[in-house]
N, C-alpha and C positions, 0 to 999 in steps of 0.2 A: 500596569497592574501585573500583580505575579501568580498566578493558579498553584495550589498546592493541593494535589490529587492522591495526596500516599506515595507519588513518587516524586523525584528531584522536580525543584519547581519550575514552570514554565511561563516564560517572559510573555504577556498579551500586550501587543500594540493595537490603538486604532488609527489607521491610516485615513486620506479621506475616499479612498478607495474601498476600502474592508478592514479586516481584522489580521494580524501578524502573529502567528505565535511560535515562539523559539524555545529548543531544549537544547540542554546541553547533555543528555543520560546518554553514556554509552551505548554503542552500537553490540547486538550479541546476533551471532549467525552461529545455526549448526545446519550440515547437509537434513535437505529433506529425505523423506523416507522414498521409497521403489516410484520411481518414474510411471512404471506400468499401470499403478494404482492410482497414482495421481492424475495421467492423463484419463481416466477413468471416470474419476469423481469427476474433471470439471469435463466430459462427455466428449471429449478432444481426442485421437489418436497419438501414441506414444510422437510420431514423426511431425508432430505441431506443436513439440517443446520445443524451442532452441536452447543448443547445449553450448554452441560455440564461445558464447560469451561468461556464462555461467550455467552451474547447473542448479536446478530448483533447490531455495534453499528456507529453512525459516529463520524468521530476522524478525530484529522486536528492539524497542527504544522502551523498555519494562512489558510491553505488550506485544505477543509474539505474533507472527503471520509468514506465510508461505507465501514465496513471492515466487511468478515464473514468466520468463522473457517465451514471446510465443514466435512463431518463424517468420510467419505473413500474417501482413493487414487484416485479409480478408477473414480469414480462422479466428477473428477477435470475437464477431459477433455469433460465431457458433457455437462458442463456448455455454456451457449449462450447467448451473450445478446440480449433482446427482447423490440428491442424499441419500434415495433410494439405494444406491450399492456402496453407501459410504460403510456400512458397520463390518460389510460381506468383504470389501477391498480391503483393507485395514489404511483404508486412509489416509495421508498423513495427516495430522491434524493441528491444530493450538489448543493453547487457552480459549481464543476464541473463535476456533473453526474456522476461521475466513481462509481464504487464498485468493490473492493480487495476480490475476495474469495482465503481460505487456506487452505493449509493442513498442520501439526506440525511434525515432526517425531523429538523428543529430538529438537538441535538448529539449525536443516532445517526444511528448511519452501519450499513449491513448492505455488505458486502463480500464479493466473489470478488479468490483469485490466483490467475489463467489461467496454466501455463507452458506453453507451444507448442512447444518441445523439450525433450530431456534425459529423456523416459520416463513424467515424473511430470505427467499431465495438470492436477492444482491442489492447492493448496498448503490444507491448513485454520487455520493460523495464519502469521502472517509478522507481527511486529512491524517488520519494516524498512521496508514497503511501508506501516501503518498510523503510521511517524512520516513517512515522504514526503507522506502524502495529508494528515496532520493539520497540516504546516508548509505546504501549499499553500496551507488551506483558511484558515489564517492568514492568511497574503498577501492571496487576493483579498477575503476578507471585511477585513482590515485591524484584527485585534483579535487579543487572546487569548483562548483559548476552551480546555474541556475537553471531547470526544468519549469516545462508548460506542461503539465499534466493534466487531458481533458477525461473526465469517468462518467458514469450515467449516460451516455448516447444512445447504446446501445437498449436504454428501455425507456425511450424518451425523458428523461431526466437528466441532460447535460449540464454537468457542473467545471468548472473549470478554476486551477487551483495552480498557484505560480510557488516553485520552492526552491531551495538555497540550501547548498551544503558547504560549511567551510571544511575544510579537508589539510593537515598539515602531516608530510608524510606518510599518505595515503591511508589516514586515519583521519574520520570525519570529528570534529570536534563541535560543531554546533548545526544545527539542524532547523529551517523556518520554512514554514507552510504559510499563504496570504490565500483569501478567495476575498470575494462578496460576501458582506453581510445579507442574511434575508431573517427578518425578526418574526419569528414562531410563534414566541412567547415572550411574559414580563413577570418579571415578582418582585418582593423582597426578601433577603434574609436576614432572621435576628439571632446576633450572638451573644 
């Protein structure tokens, strides 16, 4: 099946495990805004971003998101988002406010999605945010790689999501995210 969302279309498999869905939309990154302000918003200390590998950047496959590698484990679960000094910091922000903070260990990755406005302080799953981080992580590593990326732990809502970056000349060229189905809901639609 092919999803056509307003942007390039996205390839939907069903596997007998879960659902597969692959883009092929270019990767866009620009540096994020002041570090200062950003360790702010998500209530972390400047010295709990790590820079080593990169620095906070926002990245987007048509939807953009601030993604940021954090130094230690343990500073995963302290993170908070602070929308309260989001307007006074200036923020960095998106389209859709989120910010991905991570931790690496080899090709897991444990992840929070911060939203800083809109109600819903963080997200326990977001496949959109885990193929941005997985198509960066191509980029600067300069490979293709498969990631385990576990999100939600940290507010008892563990979800766990396996992704694929193909990568040719350290440029990611196709992008897939796989989890568990869990069925919400059912409809129709008529065209």
């Amino acid at each position: 099946m092919i999803l056509g969302l307003g942007i390039d279309p996205i390839l939907v498999t069903v596997t007998g495990s879960g659902t597969r869905f692959t883009t092929r939309v270019p990767l866009a990154t620009a540096r994020a805004q002041s570090m200062s302000a950003l360790a702010t918003c998500i209530g972390l200390p400047v010295e709990a971003i790590r820079t080593d590998h990169h620095a906070p950047i926002t990245g987007g496959l048509d939807t953009d998101f601030v993604l940021v590698e954090l130094a230690v484990q343990t500073i995963v679960a302290k993170a908070r988002s602070r929308a309260d000094t989001f307007w006074e910091t200036e923020c960095p922000g998106t389209g859709r406010l989120a910010t991905l903070i991570y931790i690496r260990d080899g090709f897991d990755i444990r992840a929070r999605v911060l939203q800083h406005l809109g109600g819903i302080p963080e997200d326990p799953a977001t496949g959109s945010t885990a193929a941005v981080l997985t198509a960066y992580r191509g980029q600067i590593d300069g490979l293709s790689a498969t990631f385990h990326i576990t999100q939600g732990a940290e507010m008892s809502r563990p979800s766990k999501v396996t992704t694929e970056v193909a990568a040719e000349n350290a440029v990611p060229t196709a992008v897939s995210v796989e989890g568990q189905d869990i069925r919400i809901m059912e409809g129709g639609l008529t065209l």
